[in-house]
C-alpha positions as CSV (number, residue, x, y, z in Angstrom):
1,X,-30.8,5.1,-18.9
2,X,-31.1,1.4,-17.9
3,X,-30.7,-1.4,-20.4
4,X,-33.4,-3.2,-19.4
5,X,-36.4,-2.1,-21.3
6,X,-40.2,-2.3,-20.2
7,X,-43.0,-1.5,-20.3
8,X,-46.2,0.2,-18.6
9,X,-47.8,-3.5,-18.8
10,X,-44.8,-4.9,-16.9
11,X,-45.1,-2.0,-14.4
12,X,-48.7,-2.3,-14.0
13,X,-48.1,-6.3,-13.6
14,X,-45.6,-5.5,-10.5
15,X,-48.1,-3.5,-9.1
16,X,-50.7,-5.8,-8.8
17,X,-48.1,-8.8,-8.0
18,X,-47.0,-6.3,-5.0
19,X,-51.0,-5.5,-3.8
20,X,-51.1,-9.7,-4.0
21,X,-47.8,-9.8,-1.8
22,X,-48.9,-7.0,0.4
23,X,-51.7,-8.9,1.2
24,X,-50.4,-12.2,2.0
25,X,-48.0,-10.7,4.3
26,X,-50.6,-8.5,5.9
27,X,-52.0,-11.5,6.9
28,X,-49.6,-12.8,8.7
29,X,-48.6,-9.7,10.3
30,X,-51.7,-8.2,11.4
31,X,-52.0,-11.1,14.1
32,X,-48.3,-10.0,15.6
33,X,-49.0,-6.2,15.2
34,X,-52.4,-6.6,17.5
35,X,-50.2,-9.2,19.5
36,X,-47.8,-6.3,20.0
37,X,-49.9,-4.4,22.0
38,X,-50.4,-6.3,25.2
39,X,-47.3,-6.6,27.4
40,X,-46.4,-10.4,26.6
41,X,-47.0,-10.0,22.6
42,X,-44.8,-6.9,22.4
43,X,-41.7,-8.4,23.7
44,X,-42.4,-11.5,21.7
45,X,-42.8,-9.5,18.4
46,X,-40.4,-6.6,18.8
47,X,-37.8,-8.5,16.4
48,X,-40.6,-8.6,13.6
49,X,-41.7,-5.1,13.9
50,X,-38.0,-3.4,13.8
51,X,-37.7,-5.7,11.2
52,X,-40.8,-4.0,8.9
53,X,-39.3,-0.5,9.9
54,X,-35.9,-1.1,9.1
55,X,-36.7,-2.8,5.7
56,X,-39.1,0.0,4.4
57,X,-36.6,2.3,5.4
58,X,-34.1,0.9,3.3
59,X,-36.2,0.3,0.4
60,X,-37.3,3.5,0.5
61,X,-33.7,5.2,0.3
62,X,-32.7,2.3,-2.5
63,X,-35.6,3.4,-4.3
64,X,-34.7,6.9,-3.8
65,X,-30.7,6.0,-5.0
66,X,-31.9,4.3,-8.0
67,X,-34.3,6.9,-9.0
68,X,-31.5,9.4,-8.4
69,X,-29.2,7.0,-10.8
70,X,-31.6,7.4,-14.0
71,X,-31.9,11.0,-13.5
72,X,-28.3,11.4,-13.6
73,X,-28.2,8.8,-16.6
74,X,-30.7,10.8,-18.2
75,X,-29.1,14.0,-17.6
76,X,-26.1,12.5,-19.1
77,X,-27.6,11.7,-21.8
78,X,-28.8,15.1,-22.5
79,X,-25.9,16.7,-22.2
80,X,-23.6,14.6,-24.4
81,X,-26.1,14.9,-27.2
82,X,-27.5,11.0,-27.1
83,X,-31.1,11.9,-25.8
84,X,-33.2,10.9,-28.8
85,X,-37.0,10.7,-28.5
86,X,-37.5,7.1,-27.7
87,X,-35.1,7.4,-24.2
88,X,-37.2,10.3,-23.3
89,X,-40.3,8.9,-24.1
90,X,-39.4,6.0,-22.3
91,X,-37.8,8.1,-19.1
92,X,-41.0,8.5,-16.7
93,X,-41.4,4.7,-16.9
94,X,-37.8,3.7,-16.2
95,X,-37.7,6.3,-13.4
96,X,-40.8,4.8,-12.0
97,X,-39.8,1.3,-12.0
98,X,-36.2,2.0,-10.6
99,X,-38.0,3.7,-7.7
100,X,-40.5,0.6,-7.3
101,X,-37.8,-2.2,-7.5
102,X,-36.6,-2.7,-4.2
103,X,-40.3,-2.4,-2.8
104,X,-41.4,-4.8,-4.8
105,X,-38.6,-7.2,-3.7
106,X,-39.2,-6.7,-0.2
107,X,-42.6,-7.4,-0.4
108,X,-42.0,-10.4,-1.8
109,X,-39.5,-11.7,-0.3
110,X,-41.7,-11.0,2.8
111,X,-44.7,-12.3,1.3
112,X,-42.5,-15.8,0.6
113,X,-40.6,-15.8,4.1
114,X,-43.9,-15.2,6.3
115,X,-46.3,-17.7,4.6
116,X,-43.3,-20.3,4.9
117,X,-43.0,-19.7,8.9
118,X,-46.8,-20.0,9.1
């Protein structure tokens, strides 16, 4: 499993740091998204909107590698005898948060890079 330890507050903490993130860079992107669909706006904005679909897309499959990466971990565990009861106590929250991690980084770093350009 993952050294880094935490816990269902920390999880719960990134979630609602994520909803704040979400929204900050919904409301920048809402304006370009209803731009989009007149003739002028869509040619203006098409860099932005690949850009959303090819970053979700990616931190969907790095979510999916990482969540892939404790389940082998914990499988590993299992088999070579080291799965106590703490590690698998504390498996659906490290599984949850390795899935999580590059979506909450993207939304961030979105939230950060679209409220600087204004």
């Amino acid at each position: 499993m993952t050294k880094r330890r935490s816990s269902p507050h920390d999880l719960a903490a990134g979630v609602g740091l994520a909803g704040m993130h979400s929204a900050v860079t919904l409301w920048y992107r809402w304006p370009m998204l209803a731009a989009a669909c007149t003739p002028q706006g869509h040619s203006r904005h098409a860099s932005e909107i690949d850009r959303m679909v090819r970053e979700k897309t990616a931190a969907v499959v790095e979510g999916m590698l990482d969540i892939q990466k404790e389940l082998f971990a914990l499988a590993g565990a299992t088999l070579t005898g080291r799965l106590d009861a703490d590690t698998l106590s504390q498996a659906p929250l490290a599984i949850a948060n390795a899935g999580l991690r590059p979506a909450f980084r993207i939304v961030k770093a979105n939230s950060r890079r679209l409220s600087r350009r204004g």
